[in-house]
Jmol script that loads the backbone (N, CA, C; Angstrom):
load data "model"
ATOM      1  N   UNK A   1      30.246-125.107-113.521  1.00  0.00           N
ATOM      2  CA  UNK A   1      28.876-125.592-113.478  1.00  0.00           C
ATOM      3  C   UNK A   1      28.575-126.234-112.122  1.00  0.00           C
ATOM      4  N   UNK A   2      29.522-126.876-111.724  1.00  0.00           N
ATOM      5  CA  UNK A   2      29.028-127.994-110.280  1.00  0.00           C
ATOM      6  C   UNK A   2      29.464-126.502-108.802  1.00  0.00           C
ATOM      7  N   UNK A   3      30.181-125.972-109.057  1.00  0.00           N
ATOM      8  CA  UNK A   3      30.360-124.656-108.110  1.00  0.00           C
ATOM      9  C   UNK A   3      29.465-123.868-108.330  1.00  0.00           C
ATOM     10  N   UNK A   4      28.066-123.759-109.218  1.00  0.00           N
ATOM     11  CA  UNK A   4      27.333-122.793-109.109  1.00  0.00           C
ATOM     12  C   UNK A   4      26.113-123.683-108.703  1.00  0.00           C
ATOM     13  N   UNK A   5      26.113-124.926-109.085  1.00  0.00           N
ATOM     14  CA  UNK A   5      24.686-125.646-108.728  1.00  0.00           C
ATOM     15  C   UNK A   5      25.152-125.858-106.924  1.00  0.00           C
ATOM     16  N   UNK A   6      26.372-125.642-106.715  1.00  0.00           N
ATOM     17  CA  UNK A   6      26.590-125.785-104.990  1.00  0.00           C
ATOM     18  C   UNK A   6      26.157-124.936-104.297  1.00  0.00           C
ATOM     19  N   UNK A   7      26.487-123.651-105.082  1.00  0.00           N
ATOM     20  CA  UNK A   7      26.282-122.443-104.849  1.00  0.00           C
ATOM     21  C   UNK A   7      24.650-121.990-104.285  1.00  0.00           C
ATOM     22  N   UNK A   8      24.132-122.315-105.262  1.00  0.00           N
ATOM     23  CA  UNK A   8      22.533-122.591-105.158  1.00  0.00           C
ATOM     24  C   UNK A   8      21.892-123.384-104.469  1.00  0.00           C
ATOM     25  N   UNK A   9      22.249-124.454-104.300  1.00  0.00           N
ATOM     26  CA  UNK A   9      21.787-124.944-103.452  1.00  0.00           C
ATOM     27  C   UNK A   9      22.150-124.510-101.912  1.00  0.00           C
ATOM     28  N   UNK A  10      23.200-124.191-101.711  1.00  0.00           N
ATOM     29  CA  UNK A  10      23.364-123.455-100.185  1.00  0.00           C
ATOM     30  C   UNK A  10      22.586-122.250-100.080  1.00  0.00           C
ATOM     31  N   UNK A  11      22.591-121.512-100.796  1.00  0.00           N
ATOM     32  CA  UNK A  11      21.925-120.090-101.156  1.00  0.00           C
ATOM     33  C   UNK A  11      20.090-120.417-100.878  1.00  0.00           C
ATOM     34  N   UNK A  12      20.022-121.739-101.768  1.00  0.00           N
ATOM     35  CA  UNK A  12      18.537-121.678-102.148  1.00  0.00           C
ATOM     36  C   UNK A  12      17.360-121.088-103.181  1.00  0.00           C
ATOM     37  N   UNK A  13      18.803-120.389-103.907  1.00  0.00           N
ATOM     38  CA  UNK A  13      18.716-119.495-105.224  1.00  0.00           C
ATOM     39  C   UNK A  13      18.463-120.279-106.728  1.00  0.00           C
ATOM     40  N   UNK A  14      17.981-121.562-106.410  1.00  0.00           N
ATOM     41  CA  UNK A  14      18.507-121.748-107.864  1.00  0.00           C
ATOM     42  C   UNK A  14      17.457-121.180-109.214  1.00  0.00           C
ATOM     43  N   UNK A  15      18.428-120.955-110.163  1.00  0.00           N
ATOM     44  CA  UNK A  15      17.903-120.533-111.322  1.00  0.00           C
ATOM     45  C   UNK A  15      17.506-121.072-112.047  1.00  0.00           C
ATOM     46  N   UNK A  16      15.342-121.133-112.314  1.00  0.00           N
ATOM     47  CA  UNK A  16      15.292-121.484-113.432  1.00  0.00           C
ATOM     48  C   UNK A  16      14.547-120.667-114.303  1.00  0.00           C
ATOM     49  N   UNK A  17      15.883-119.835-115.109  1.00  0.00           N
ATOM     50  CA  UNK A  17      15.240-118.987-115.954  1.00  0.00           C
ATOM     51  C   UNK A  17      14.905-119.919-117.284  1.00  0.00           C
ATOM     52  N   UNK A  18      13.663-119.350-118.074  1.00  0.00           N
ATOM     53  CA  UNK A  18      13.595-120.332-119.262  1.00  0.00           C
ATOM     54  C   UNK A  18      14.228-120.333-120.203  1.00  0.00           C
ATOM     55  N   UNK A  19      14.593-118.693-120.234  1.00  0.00           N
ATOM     56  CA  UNK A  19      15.616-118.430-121.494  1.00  0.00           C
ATOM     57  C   UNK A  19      16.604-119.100-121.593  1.00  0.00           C
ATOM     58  N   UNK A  20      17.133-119.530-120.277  1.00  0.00           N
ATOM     59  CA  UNK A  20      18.618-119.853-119.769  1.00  0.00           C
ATOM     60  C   UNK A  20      18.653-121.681-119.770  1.00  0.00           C
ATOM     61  N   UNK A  21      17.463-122.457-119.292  1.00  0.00           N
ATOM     62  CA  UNK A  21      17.502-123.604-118.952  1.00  0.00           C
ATOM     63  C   UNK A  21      16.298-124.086-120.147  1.00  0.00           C
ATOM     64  N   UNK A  22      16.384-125.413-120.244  1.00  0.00           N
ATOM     65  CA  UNK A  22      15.113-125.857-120.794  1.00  0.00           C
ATOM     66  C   UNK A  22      14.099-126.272-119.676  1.00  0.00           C
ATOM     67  N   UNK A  23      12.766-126.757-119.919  1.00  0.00           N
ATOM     68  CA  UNK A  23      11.920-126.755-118.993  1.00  0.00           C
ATOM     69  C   UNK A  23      12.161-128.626-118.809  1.00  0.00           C
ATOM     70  N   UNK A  24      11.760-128.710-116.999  1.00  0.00           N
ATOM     71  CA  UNK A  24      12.243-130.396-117.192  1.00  0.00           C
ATOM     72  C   UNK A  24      13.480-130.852-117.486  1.00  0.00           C
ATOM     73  N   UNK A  25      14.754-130.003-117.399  1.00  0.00           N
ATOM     74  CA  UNK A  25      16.021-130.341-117.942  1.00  0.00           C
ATOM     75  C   UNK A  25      16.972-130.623-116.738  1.00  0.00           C
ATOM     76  N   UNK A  26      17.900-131.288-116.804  1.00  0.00           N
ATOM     77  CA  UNK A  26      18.978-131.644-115.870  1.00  0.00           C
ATOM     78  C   UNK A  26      18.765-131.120-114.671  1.00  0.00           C
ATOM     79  N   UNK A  27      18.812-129.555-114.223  1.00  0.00           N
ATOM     80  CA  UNK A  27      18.656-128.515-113.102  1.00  0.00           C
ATOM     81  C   UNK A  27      17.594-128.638-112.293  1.00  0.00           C
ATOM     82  N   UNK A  28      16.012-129.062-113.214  1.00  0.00           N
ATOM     83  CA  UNK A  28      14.836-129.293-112.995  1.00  0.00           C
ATOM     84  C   UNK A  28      15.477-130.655-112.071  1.00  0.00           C
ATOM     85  N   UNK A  29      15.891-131.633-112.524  1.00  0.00           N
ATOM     86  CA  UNK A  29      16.010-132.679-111.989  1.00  0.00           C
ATOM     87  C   UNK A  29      16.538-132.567-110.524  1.00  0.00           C
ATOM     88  N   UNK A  30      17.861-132.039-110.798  1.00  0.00           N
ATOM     89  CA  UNK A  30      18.953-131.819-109.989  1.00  0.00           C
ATOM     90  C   UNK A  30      18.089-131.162-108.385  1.00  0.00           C
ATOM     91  N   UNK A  31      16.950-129.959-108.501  1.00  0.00           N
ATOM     92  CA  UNK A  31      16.622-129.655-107.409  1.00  0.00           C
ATOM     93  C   UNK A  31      15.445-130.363-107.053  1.00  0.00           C
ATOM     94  N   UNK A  32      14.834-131.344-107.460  1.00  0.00           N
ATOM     95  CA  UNK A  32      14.307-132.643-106.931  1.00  0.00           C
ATOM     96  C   UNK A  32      14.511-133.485-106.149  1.00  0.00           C
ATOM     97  N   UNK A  33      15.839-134.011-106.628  1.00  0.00           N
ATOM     98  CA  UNK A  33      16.690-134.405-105.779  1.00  0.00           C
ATOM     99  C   UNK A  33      17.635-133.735-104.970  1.00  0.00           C
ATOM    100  N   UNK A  34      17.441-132.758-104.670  1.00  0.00           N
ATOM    101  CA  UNK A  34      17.878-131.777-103.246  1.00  0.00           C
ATOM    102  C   UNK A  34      16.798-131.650-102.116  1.00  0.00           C
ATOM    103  N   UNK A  35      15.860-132.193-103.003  1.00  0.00           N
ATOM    104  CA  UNK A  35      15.122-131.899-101.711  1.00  0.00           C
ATOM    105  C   UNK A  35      14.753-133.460-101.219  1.00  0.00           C
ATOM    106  N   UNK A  36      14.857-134.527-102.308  1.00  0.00           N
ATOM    107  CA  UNK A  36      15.249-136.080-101.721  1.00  0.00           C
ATOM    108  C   UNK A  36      16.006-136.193-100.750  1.00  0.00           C
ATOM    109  N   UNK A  37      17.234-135.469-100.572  1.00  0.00           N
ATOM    110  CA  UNK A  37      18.621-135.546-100.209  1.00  0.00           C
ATOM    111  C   UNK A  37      18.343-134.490 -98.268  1.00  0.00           C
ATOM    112  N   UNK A  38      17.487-133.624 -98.682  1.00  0.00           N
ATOM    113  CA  UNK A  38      16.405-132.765 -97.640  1.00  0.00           C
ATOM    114  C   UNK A  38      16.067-133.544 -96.886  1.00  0.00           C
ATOM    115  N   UNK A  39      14.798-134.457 -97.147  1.00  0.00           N
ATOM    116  CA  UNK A  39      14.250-135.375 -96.546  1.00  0.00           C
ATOM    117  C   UNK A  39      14.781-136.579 -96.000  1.00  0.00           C
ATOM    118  N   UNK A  40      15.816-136.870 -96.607  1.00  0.00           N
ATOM    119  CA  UNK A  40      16.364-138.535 -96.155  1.00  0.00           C
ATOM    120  C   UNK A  40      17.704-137.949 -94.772  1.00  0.00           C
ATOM    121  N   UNK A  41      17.860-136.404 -95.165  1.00  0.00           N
ATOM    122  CA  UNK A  41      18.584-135.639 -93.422  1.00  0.00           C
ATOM    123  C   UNK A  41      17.366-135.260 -92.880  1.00  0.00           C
ATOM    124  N   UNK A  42      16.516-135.101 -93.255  1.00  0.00           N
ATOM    125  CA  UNK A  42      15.753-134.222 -91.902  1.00  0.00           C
ATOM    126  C   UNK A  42      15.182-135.807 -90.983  1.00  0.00           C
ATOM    127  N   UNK A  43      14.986-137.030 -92.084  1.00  0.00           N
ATOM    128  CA  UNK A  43      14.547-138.207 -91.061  1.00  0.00           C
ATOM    129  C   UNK A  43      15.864-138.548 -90.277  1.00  0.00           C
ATOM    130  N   UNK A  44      16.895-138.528 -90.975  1.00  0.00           N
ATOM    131  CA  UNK A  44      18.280-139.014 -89.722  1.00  0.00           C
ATOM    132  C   UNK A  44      17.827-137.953 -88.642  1.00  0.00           C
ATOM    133  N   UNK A  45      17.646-136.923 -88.874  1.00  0.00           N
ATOM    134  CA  UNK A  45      18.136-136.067 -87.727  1.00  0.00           C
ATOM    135  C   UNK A  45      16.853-136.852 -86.578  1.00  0.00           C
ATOM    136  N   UNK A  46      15.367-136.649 -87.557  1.00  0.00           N
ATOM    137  CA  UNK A  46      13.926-137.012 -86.484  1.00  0.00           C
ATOM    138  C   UNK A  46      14.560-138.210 -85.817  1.00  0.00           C
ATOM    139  N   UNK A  47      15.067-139.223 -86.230  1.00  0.00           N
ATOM    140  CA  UNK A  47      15.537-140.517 -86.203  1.00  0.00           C
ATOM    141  C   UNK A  47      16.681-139.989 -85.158  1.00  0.00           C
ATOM    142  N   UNK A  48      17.431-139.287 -84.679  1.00  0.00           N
ATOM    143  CA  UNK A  48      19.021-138.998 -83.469  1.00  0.00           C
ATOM    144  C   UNK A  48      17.580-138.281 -82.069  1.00  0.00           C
ATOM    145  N   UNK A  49      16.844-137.334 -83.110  1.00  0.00           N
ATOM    146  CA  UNK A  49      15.935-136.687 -81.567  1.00  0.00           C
ATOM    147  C   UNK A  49      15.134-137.667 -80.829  1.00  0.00           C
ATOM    148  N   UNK A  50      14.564-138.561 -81.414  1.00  0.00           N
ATOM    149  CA  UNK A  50      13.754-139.858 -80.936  1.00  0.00           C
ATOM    150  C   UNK A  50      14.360-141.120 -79.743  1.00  0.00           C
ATOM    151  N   UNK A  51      15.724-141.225 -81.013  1.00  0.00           N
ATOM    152  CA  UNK A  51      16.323-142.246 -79.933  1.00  0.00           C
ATOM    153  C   UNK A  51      17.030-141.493 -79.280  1.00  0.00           C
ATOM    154  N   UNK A  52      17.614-140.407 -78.885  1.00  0.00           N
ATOM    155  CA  UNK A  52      17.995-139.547 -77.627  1.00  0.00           C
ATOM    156  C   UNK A  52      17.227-139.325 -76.892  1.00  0.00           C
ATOM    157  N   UNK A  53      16.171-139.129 -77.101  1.00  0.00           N
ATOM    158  CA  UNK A  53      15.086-138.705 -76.214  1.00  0.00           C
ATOM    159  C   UNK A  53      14.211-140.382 -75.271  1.00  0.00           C
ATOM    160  N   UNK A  54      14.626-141.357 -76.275  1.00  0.00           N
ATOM    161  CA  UNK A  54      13.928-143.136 -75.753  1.00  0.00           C
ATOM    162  C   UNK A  54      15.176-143.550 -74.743  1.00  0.00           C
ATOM    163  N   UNK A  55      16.260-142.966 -74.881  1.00  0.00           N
ATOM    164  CA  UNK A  55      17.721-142.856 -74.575  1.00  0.00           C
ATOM    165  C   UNK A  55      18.050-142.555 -73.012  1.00  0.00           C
ATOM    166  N   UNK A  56      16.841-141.757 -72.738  1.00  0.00           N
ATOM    167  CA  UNK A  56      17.409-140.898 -70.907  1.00  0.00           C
ATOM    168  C   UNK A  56      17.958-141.585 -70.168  1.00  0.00           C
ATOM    169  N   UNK A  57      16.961-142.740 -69.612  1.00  0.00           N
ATOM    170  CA  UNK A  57      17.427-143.601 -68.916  1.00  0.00           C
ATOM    171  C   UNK A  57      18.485-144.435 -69.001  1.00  0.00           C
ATOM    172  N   UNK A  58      19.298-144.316 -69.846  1.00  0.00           N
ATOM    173  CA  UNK A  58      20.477-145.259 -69.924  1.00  0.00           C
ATOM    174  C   UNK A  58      21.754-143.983 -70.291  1.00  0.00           C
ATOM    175  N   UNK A  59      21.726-143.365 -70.211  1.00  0.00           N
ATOM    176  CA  UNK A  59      23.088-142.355 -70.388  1.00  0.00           C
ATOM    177  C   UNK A  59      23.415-141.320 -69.801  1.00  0.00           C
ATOM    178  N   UNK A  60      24.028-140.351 -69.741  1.00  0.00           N
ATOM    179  CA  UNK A  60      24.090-139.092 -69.117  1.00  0.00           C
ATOM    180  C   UNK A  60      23.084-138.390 -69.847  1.00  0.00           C
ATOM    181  N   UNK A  61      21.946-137.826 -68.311  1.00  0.00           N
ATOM    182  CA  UNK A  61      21.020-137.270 -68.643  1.00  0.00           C
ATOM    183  C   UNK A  61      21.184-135.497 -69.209  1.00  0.00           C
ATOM    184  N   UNK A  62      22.417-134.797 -68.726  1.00  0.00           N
ATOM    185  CA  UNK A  62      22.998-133.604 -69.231  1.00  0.00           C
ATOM    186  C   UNK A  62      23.287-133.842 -70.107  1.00  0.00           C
ATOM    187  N   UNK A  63      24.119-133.942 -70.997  1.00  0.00           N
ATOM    188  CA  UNK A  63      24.354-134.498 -72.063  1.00  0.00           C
ATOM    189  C   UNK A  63      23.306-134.652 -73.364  1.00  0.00           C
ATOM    190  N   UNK A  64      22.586-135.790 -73.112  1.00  0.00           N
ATOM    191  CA  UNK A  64      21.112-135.750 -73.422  1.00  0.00           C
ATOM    192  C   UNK A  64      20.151-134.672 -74.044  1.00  0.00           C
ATOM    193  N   UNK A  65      19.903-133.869 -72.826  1.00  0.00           N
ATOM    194  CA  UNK A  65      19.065-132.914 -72.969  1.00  0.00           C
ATOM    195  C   UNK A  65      19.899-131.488 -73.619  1.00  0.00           C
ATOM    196  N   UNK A  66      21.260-131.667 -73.226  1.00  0.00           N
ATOM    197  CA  UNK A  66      21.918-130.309 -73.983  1.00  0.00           C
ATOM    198  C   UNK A  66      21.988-131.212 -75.389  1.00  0.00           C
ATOM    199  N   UNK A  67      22.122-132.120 -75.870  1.00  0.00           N
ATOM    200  CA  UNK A  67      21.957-132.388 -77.175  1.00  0.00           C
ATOM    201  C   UNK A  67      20.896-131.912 -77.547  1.00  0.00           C
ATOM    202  N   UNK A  68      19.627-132.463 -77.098  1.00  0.00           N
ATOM    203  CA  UNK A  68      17.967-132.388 -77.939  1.00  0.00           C
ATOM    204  C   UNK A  68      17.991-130.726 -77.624  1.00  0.00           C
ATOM    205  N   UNK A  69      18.676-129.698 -76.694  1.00  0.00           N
ATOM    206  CA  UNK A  69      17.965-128.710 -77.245  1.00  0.00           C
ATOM    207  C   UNK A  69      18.791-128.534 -78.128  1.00  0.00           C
ATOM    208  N   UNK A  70      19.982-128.653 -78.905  1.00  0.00           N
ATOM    209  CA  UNK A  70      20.197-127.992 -79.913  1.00  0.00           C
ATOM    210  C   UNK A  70      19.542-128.706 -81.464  1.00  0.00           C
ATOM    211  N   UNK A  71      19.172-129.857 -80.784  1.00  0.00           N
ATOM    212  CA  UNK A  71      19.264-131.330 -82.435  1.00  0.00           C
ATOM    213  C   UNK A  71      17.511-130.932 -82.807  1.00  0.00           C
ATOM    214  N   UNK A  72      16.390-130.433 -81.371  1.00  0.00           N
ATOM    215  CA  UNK A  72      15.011-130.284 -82.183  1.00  0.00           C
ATOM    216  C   UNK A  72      14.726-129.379 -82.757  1.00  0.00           C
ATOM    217  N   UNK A  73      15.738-127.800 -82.386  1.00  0.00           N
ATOM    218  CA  UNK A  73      15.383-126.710 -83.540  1.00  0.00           C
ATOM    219  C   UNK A  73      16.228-126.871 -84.423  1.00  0.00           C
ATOM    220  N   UNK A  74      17.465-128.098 -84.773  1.00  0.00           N
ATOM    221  CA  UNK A  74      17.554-127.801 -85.958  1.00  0.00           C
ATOM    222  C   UNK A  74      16.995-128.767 -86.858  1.00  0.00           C
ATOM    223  N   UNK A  75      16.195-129.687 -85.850  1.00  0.00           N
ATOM    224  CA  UNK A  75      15.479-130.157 -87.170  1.00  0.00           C
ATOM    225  C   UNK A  75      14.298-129.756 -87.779  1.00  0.00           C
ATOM    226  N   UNK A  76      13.289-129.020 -86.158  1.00  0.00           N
ATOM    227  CA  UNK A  76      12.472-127.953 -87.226  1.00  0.00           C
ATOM    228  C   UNK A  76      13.098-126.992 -87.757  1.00  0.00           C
ATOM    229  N   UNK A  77      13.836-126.433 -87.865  1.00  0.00           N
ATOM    230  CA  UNK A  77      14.619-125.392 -89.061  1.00  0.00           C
ATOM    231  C   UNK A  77      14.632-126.410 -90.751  1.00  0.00           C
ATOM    232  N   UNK A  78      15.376-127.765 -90.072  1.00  0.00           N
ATOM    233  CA  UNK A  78      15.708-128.165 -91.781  1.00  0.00           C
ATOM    234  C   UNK A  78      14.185-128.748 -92.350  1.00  0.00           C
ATOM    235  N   UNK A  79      13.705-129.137 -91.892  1.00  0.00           N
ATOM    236  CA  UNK A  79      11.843-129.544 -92.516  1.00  0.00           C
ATOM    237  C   UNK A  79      11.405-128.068 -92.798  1.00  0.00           C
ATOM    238  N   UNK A  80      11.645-127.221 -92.145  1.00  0.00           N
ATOM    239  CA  UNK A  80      11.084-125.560 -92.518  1.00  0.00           C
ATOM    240  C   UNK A  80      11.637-125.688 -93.763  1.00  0.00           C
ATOM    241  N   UNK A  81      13.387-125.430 -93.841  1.00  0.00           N
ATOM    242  CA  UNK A  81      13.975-124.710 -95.389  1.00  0.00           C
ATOM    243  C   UNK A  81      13.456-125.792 -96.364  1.00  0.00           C
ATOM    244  N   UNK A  82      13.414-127.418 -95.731  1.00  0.00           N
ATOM    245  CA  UNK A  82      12.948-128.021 -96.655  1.00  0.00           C
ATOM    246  C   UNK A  82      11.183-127.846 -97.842  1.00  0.00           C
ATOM    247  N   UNK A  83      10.839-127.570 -96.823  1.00  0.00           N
ATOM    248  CA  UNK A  83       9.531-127.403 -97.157  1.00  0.00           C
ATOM    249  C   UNK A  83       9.568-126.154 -97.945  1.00  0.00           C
ATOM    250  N   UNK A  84      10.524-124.634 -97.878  1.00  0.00           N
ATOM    251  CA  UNK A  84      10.572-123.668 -98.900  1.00  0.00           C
ATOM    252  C   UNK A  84      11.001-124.395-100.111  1.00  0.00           C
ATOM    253  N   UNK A  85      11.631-124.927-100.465  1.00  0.00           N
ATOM    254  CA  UNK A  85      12.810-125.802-101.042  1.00  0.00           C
ATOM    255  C   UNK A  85      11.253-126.543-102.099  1.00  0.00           C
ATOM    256  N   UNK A  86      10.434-126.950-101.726  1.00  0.00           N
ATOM    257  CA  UNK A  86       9.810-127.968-102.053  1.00  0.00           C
ATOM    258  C   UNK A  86       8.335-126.885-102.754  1.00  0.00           C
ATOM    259  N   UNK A  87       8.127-125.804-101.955  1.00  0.00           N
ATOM    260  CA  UNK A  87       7.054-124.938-102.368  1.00  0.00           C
ATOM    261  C   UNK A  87       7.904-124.581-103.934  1.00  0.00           C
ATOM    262  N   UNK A  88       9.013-123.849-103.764  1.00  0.00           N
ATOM    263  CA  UNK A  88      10.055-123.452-105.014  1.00  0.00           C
ATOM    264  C   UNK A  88       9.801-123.980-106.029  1.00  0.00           C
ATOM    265  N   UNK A  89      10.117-125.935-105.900  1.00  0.00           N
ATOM    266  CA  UNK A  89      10.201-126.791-106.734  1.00  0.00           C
ATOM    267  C   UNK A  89       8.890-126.821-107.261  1.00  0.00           C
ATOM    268  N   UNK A  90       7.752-126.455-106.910  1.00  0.00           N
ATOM    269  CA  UNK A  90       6.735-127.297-107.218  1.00  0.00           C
ATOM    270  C   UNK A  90       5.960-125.939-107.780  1.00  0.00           C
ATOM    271  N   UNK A  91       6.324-124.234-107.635  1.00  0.00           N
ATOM    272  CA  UNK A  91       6.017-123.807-108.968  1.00  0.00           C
ATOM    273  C   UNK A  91       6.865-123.806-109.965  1.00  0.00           C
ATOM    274  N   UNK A  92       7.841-124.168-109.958  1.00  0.00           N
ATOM    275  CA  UNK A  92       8.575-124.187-111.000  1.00  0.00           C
ATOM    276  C   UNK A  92       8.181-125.205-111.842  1.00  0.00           C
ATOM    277  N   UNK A  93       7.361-126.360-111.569  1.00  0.00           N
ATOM    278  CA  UNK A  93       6.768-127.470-111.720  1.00  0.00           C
ATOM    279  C   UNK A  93       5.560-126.676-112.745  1.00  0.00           C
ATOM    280  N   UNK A  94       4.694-125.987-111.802  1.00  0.00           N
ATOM    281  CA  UNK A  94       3.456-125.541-112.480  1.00  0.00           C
ATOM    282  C   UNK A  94       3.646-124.618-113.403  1.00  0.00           C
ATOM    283  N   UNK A  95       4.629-123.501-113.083  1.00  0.00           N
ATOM    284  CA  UNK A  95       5.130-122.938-114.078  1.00  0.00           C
ATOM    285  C   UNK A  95       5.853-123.629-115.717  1.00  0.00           C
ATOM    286  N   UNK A  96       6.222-124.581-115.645  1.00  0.00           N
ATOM    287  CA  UNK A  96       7.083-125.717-116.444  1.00  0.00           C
ATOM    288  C   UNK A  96       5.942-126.024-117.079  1.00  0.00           C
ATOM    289  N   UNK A  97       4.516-126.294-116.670  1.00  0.00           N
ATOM    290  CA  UNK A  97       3.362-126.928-117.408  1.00  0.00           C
ATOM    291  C   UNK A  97       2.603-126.261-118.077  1.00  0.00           C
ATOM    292  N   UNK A  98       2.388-125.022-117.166  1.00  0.00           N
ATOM    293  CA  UNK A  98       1.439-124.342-118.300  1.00  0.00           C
ATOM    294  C   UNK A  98       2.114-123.404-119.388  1.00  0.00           C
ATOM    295  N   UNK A  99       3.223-123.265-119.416  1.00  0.00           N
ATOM    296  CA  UNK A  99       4.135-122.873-120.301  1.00  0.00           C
ATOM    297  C   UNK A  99       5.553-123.774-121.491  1.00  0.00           C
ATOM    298  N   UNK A 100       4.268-125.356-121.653  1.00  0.00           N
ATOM    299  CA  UNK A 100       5.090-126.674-122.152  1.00  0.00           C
ATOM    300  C   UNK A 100       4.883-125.687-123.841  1.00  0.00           C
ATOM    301  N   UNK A 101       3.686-125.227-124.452  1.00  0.00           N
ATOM    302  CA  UNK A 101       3.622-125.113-125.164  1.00  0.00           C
ATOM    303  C   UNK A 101       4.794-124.314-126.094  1.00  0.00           C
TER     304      UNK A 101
END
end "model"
wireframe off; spacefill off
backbone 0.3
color backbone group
């Protein structure tokens, strides 16, 4: 069970079939908080590009700048997957409601 919810979550696959899950149940939860867990890395990361970048003047400026180019596309990359991550969650949400009955 915890090797397939890992699974999914790296993938981005997760399953919520209804047959298979209840609606609102543990899994429901579980990718909620993946995307909590999304957001509280994508601010560390905004939070390393900021103060590297407030940073120049006091450190090696190579260094520096070969960091931020690799640290700002990957933090627009992780706010991107995050934000699929979050579209996902949130029909599964609407889907979950109009099908409570």
């Amino acid at each position: 069970m915890i090797g397939e919810l890992i699974v999914e979550f790296l993938t981005e696959l997760p399953d919520f079939d209804p047959k298979k899950h209840k609606p609102f149940g543990g899994r429901y939860w579980l990718g909620w908080l993946g995307i909590l867990v999304n957001l509280i890395i994508g601010a560390f990361l905004t939070f390393l590009v900021g103060y590297t970048l407030f940073s120049i003047g006091k450190g090696n400026l190579a260094f520096i700048l070969i960091f931020n180019l690799f640290l700002i596309p990957t933090t627009l990359f992780w706010f991107w997957r995050t934000s699929r991550l979050f579209k996902k969650m949130w029909q599964t949400t609407l889907y979950n409601l109009d099908n409570k009955s």
